[in-house]
C-alpha positions as CSV (number, residue, x, y, z in Angstrom):
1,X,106.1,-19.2,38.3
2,X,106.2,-16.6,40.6
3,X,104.2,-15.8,44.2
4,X,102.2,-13.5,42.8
5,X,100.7,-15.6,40.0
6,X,100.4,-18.7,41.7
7,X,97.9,-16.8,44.3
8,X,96.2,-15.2,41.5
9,X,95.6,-18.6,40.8
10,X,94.1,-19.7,44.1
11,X,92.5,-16.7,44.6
12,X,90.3,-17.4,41.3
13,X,89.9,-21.3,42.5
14,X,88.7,-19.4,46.2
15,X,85.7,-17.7,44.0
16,X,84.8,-20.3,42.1
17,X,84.7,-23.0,45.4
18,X,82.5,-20.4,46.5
19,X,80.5,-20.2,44.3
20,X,79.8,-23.8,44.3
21,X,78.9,-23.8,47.5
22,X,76.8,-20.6,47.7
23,X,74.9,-22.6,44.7
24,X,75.0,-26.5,46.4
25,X,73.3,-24.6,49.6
26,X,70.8,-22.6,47.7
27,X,69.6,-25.8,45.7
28,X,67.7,-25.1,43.0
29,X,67.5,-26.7,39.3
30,X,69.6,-25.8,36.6
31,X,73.5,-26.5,35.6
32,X,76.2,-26.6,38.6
33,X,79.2,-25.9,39.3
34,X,81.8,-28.6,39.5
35,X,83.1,-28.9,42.9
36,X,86.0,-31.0,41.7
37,X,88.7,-28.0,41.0
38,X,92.2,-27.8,41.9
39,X,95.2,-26.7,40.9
40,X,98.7,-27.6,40.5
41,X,101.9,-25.7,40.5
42,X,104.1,-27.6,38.2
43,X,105.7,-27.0,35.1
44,X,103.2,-28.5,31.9
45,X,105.9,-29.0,29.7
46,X,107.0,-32.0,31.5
47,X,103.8,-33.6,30.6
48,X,103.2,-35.5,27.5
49,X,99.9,-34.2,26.9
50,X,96.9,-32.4,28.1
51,X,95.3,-36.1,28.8
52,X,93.6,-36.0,31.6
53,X,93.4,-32.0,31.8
54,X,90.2,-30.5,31.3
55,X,91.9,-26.7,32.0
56,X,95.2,-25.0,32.3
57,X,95.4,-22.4,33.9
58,X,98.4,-20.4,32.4
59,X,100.1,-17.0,32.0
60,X,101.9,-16.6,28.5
61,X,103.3,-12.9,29.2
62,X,106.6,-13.6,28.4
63,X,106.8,-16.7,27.1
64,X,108.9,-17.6,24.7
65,X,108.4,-19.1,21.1
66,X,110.1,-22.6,21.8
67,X,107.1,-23.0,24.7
68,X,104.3,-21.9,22.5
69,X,105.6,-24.5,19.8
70,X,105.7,-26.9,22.8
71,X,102.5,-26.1,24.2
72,X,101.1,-26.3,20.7
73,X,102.4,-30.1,19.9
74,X,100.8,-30.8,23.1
75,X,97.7,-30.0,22.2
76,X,97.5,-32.1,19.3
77,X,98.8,-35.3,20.9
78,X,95.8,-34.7,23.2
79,X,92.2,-36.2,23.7
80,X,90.4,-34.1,26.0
């Protein structure tokens, strides 16, 4: 992964913490946002399955077919 995309990455967590906030102190009714985001810079293939993921965040330019048949097998070995 390189510099660039990992702080895309925590530039769009840095919006939606924000946003979370700006909406916890407003108050109101009405769905929230989750305030338990993070990410993680790692490589997914080294995990068995998206289990416990709810997202990943990901850039595919450039990736190769062998990952998306990977990513794929993944996918169906997971529950969430």
């Amino acid at each position: 992964l390189n510099k660039e995309r990992w702080f895309l990455g925590l530039h769009n967590l840095n919006h939606v913490l924000k946003a979370a906030r700006d909406q916890k102190d407003e108050g109101g009714d009405g769905e929230r946002i989750g305030h338990r985001c993070m990410l993680a810079h790692g490589d997914i293939v080294e995990a068995k399955s998206f289990d416990p993921f709810t997202h990943v965040y990901m850039f595919d330019i450039g990736f190769p077919p062998h990952l998306f048949d990977t990513l794929a097998k993944m996918f169906k070995r997971s529950k969430s």
